[in-house]
C-alpha positions as CSV (number, residue, x, y, z in Angstrom):
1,X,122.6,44.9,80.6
2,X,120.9,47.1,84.1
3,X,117.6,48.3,83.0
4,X,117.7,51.9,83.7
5,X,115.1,53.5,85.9
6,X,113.9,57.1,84.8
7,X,112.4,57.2,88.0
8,X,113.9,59.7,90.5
9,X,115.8,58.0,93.2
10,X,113.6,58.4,96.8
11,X,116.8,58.5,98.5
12,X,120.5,58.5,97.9
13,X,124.0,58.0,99.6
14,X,126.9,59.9,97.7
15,X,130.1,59.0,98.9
16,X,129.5,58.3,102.8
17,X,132.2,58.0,104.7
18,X,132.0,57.1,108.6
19,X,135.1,57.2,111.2
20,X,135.4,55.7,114.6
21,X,138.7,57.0,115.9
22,X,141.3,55.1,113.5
23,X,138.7,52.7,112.1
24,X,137.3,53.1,109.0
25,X,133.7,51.9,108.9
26,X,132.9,53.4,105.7
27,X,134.4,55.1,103.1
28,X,133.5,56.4,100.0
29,X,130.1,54.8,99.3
30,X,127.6,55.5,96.8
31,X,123.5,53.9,97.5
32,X,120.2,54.5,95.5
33,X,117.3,53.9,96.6
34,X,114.2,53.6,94.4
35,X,110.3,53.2,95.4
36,X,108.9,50.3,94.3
37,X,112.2,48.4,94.7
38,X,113.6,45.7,96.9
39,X,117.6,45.7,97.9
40,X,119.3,42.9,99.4
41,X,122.2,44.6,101.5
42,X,124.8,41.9,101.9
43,X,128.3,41.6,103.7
44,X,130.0,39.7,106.6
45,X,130.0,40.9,109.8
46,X,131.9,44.0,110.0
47,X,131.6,45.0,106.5
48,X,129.6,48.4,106.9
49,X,125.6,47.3,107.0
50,X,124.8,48.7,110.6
51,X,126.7,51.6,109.5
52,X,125.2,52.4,106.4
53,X,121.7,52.0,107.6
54,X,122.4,54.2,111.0
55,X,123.7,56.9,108.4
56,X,120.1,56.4,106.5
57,X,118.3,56.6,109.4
58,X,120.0,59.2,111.4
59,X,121.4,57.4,114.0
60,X,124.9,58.3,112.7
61,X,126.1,61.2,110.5
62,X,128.5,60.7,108.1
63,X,132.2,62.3,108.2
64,X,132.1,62.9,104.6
65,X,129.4,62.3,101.7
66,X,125.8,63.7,101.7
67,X,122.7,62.3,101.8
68,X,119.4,63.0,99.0
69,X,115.5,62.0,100.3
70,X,113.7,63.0,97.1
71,X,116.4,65.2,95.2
72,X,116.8,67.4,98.9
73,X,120.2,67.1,100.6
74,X,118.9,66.6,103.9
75,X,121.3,66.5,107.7
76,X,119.4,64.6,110.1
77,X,120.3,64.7,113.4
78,X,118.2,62.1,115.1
79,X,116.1,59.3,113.9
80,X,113.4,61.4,114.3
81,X,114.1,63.7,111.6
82,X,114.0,60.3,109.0
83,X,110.6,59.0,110.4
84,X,109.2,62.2,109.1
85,X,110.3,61.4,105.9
86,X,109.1,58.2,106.5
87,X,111.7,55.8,107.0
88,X,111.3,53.1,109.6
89,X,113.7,50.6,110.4
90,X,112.8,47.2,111.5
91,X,115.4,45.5,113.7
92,X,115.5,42.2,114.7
93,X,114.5,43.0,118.5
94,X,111.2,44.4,116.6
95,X,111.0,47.2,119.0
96,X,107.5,46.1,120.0
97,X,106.6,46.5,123.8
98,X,105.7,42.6,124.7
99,X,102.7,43.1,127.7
100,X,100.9,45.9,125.3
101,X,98.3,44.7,122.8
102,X,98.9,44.3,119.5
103,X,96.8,47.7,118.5
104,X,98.6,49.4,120.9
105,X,101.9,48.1,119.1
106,X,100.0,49.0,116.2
107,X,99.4,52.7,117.3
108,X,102.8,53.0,119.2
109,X,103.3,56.8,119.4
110,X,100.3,57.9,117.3
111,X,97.7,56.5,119.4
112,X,94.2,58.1,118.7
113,X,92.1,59.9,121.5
114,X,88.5,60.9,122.7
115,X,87.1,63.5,125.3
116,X,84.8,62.0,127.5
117,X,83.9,64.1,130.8
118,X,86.9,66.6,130.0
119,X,88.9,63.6,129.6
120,X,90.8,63.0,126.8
121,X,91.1,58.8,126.9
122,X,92.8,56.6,124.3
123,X,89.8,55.3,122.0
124,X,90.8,51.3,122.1
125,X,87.9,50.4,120.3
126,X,89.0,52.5,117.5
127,X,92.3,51.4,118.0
128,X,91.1,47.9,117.5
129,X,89.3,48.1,114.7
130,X,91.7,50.3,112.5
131,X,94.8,47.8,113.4
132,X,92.0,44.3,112.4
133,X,91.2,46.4,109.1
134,X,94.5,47.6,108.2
135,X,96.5,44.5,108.7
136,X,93.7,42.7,107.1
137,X,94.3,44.9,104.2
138,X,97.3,43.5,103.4
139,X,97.1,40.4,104.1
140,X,98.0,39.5,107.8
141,X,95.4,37.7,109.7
142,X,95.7,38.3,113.5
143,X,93.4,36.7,115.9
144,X,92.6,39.6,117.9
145,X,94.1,43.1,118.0
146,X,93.7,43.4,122.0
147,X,95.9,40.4,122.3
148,X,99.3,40.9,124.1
149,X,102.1,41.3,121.7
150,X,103.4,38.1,123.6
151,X,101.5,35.6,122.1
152,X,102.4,36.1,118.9
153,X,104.7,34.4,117.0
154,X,108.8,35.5,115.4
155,X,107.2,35.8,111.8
156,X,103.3,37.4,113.1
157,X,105.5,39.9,115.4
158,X,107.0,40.7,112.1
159,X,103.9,41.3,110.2
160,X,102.7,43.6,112.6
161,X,105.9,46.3,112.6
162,X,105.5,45.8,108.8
163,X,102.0,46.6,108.3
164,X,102.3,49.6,110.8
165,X,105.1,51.2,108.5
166,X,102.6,50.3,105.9
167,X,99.6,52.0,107.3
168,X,101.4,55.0,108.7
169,X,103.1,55.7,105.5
170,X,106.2,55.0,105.6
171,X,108.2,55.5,102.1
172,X,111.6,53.5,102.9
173,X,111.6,50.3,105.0
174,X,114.5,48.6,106.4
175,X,114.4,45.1,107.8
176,X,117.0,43.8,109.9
177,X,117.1,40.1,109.2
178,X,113.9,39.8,109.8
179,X,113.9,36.0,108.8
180,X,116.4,35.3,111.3
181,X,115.2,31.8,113.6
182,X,111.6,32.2,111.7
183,X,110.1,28.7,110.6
184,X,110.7,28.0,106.9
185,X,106.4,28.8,106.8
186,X,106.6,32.1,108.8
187,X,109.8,32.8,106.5
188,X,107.4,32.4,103.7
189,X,104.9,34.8,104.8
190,X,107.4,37.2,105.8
191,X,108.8,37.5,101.9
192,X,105.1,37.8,101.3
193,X,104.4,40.7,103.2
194,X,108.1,42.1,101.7
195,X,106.6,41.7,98.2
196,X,103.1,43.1,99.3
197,X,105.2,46.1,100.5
198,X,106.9,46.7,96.8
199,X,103.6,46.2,95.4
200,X,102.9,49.6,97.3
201,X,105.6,51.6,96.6
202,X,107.6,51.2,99.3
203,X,111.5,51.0,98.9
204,X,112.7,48.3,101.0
205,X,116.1,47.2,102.6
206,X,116.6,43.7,103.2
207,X,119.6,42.9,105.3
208,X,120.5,39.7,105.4
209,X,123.3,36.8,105.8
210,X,120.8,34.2,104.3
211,X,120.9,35.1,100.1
212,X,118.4,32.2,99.7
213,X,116.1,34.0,101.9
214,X,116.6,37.7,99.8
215,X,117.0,36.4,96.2
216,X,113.7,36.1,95.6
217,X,111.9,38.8,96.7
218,X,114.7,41.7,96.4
219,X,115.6,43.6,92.8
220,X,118.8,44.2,93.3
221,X,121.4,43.9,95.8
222,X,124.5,46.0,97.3
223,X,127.6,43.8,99.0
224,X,129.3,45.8,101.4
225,X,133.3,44.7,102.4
226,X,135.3,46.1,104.8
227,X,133.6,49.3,104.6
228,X,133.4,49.6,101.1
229,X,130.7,49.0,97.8
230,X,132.1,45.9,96.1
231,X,129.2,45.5,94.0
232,X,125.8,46.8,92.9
233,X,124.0,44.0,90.9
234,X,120.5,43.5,89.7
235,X,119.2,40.5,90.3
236,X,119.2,39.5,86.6
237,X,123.2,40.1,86.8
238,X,123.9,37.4,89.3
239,X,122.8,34.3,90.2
240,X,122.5,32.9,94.3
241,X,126.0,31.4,94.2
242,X,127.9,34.5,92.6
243,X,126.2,36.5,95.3
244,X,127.8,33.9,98.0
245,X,131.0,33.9,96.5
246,X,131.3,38.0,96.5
247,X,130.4,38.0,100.0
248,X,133.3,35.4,100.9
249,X,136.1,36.7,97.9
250,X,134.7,39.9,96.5
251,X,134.0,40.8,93.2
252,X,137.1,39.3,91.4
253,X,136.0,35.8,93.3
254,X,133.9,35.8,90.7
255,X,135.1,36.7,87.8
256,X,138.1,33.9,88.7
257,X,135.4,31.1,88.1
């Protein structure tokens, strides 16, 4: 049997339902989202996982259904209004500006100042040393902040957007496949730094198509199909081949073997 959580949900979906003209993205779908807690959202392409998250993260807003940050209703209407509330979503293009250094990556945004001569200057050295010492912190080793994002590697780009949700902190993270065409050793120390994140408090979304990749790290996971919930399992409910075959036949697939 689902241990029961007496924690308050951070955040929750109550039936969401998106429209685009006559097709149905979503309907009807229930999410909860607890700190400390690592889902695996899982579904074919096409089966509602963009869709979800843009509704989480204010990119879309639902047709139907509300959505709770902390016991609030809140509406956003822009991404902007969920990064407030700290929730950052990771996508697989990293959104990370390739000829800036890694601190300014780091600092993207919130970049700290200094007046000098009635100027006010960004303080790199500042920025350097904060982004060294905070990804250090949790574990990411980078060879230089003022490096160009360039140099780094699929997983190390990956580590940095991480550790700056971390740092600037973020509540809900959302990764977008963020193993995809990383080595099986950067894939490694990208579950690491997925754990580290839990072992903060963070929530965290994991959306994936590789279950061998999420089934270690993540708590419990959501399998969306054709724009609806199909199934809500904790980890200890199914193993890595039931979760494969209610991606390809849905919940009764299972239940059939």
């Amino acid at each position: 049997m689902e241990e029961v959580s007496c924690q308050a949900p951070l955040m929750e979906g109550i039936g969401l339902c998106k429209r685009f003209g006559r097709v149905v993205a979503l309907e009807d779908v229930d999410v909860t989202i607890h700190s400390g807690e690592v889902i695996g959202l899982l579904g074919d392409n096409g089966a509602g996982k963009s869709t979800l998250i843009k509704i989480l993260t204010g990119v879309y807003r639902p047709d139907g259904g509300e959505l709770r940050f902390e016991g609030t209703r809140v509406d956003f209407a822009s991404p902007k209004d969920a990064r407030r509330l700290g929730i950052e979503t990771v996508y697989q293009d990293l959104a990370l500006i390739e000829n800036m250094s890694i601190a300014r990556n780091f600092f993207l945004g919130a970049e700290p100042s200094r007046r000098i001569g009635g100027l006010n200057l960004l303080d790199m050295a500042a920025m350097r040393r904060v982004t060294e010492e905070a990804l250090r912190d949790i574990g990411i080793a980078v060879r230089c902040a003022t490096d160009d994002v360039c140099v780094l590697s699929g997983g190390e780009r990956q580590a940095i957007a991480i550790g700056r949700t971390m740092y600037f902190g973020g509540k809900l993270l959302i990764l977008d496949e963020p193993t995809s065409a990383l080595s099986v050793h950067e894939t490694s120390k990208v579950l690491g730094y997925i754990t580290e994140a839990r072992k903060r408090g963070l929530a965290v979304i994991f959306i994936t198509h590789n279950l061998y990749h999420v089934y270690p790290v993540a708590d419990r996971f959501v399998v969306l199909e054709h724009g609806r919930k199909v199934a809500d399992l904790a980890k200890d409910e199914a193993t890595v081949d039931d979760l494969i075959r209610i991606v390809a036949y849905g919940i009764e697939g299972t239940r059939r073997q």
